[in-house]
VOLUM-477246 format. One record per residue (C-alpha): residue in one letter; x, y, z. Coordinates in steps of 0.2 Angstrom, whole numbers, padded with zeros to 4 digits, always signed. Layout:
N
AXYZ ...
This chain:
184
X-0247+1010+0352 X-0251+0997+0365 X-0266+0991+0373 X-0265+0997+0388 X-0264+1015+0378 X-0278+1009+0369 X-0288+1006+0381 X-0291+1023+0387 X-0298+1027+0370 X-0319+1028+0374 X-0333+1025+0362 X-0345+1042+0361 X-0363+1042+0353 X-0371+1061+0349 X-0390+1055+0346 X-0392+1074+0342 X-0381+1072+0328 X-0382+1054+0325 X-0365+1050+0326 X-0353+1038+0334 X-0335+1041+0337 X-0318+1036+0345 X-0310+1049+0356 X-0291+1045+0353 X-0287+1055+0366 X-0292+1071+0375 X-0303+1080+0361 X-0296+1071+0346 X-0310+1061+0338 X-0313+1047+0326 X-0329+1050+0319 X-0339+1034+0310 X-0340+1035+0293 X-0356+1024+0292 X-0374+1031+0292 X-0383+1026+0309 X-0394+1015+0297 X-0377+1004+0295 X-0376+1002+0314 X-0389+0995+0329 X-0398+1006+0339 X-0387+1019+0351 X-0392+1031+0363 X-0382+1043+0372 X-0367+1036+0379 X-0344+1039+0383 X-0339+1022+0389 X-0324+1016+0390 X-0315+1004+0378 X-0314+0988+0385 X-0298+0977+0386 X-0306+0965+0372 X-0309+0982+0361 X-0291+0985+0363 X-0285+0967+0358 X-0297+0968+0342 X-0290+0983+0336 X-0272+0980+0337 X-0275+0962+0330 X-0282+0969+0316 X-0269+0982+0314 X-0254+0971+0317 X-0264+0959+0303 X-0265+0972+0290 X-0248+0980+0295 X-0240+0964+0291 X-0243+0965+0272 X-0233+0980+0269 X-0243+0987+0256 X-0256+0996+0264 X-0251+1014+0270 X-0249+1018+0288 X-0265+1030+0289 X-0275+1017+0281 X-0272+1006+0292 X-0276+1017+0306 X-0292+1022+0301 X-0297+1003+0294 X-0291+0998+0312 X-0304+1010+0322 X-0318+1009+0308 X-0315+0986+0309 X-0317+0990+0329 X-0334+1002+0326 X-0340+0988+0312 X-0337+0972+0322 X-0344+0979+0337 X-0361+0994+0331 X-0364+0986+0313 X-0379+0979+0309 X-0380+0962+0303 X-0379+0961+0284 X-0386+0951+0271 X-0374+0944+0258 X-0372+0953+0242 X-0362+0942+0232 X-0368+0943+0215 X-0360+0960+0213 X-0342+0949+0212 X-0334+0938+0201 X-0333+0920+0205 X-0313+0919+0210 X-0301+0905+0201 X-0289+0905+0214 X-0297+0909+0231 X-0284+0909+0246 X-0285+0893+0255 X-0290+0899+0273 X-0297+0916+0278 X-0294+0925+0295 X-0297+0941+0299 X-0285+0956+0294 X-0280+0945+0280 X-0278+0954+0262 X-0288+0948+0248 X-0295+0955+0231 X-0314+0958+0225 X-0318+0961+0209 X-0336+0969+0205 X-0334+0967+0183 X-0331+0986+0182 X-0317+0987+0196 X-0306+0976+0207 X-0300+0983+0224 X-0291+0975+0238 X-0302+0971+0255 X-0297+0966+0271 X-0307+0952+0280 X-0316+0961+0293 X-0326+0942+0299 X-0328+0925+0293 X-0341+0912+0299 X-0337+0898+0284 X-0351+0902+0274 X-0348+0920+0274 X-0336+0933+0273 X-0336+0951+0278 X-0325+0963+0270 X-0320+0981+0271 X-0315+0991+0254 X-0296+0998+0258 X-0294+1008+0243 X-0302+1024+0234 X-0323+1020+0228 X-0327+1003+0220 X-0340+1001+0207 X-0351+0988+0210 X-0363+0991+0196 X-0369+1006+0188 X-0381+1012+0204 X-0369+1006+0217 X-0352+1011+0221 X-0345+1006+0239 X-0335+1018+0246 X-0316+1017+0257 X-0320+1008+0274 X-0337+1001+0266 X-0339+0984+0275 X-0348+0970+0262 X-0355+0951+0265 X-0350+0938+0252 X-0347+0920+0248 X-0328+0915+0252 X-0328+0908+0233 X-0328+0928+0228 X-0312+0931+0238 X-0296+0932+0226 X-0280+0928+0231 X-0267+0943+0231 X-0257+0945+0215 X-0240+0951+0214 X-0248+0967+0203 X-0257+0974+0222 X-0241+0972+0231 X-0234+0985+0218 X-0249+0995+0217 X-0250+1013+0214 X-0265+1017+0225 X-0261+1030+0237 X-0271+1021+0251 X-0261+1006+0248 X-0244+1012+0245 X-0233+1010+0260 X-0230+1030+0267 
């Protein structure tokens, strides 16, 4: 893909149905998998994706891509669902206490950049989705993630955190047996 094929993508909001989408092309959709309480207020709309869009998204794909651990439709849909996040989500508050404090967090953070969470009850492998110093958001790669007992976050789930809960990559991801990791 390049950007200038990306760039005819177009954003598409159904208030009826409450749901925004990526038209790929003509009538193949993207649709978002967050609830319209995740995201700002939309109304009615099909615009076009902007250059910047377009830029964003294959950033984030090449980023991920680079790894070589996460399977290529992952990285397809994390791509278009980083691009609906970072542009419709709602701000978040941080929800840190859910994670582990981290022994060996990774020195610098940008986005696209593979790290690990782990919630106590589960560890799954994020990708940054933003950073700000203080905070860092992150979107769930693999299959549901137990937080706690109540709260599970599910694939493409987007989470606010304290950079001291990031954990570095171990060798034991990069051979992982997750499907939505596994390189297809």
């Amino acid at each position: 893909m390049t950007v200038h094929e990306i760039a005819q993508w177009h954003w598409v909001y159904d208030p009826d149905q409450q749901q925004l989408q990526i038209e790929l092309e003509q009538g193949m959709f993207h649709p978002a998998p967050y609830k319209s309480s995740r995201l700002v207020p939309l109304h009615a709309m099909r615009a076009a994706f902007s250059t910047d869009d377009a830029e964003q998204f294959q950033s984030f794909y090449d980023a991920i891509e680079s790894s070589g651990i996460v399977a290529a439709q992952t990285i397809l849909e994390a791509s278009l669902n980083y691009l609906i996040f970072s542009r419709y989500g709602r701000p978040q508050m941080p929800q840190s206490w859910y994670f582990q404090t981290a022994e060996h967090a990774p020195s610098s953070l940008e986005v696209g950049q593979l790290v690990s969470l782990n919630s106590g009850m589960a560890e799954s492998i994020c990708a940054i989705t933003s950073t700000d110093g203080e905070f860092v958001e992150c979107m769930v790669l693999g299959g549901d993630f137990p937080l706690s007992d109540i709260k599970t976050l599910r694939q493409f789930d987007v989470i606010k955190v304290m950079p001291n809960r990031l954990q570095a990559l171990h060798e034991s991801h990069e051979n992982s047996t997750d499907s939505h990791l596994k390189q297809a």
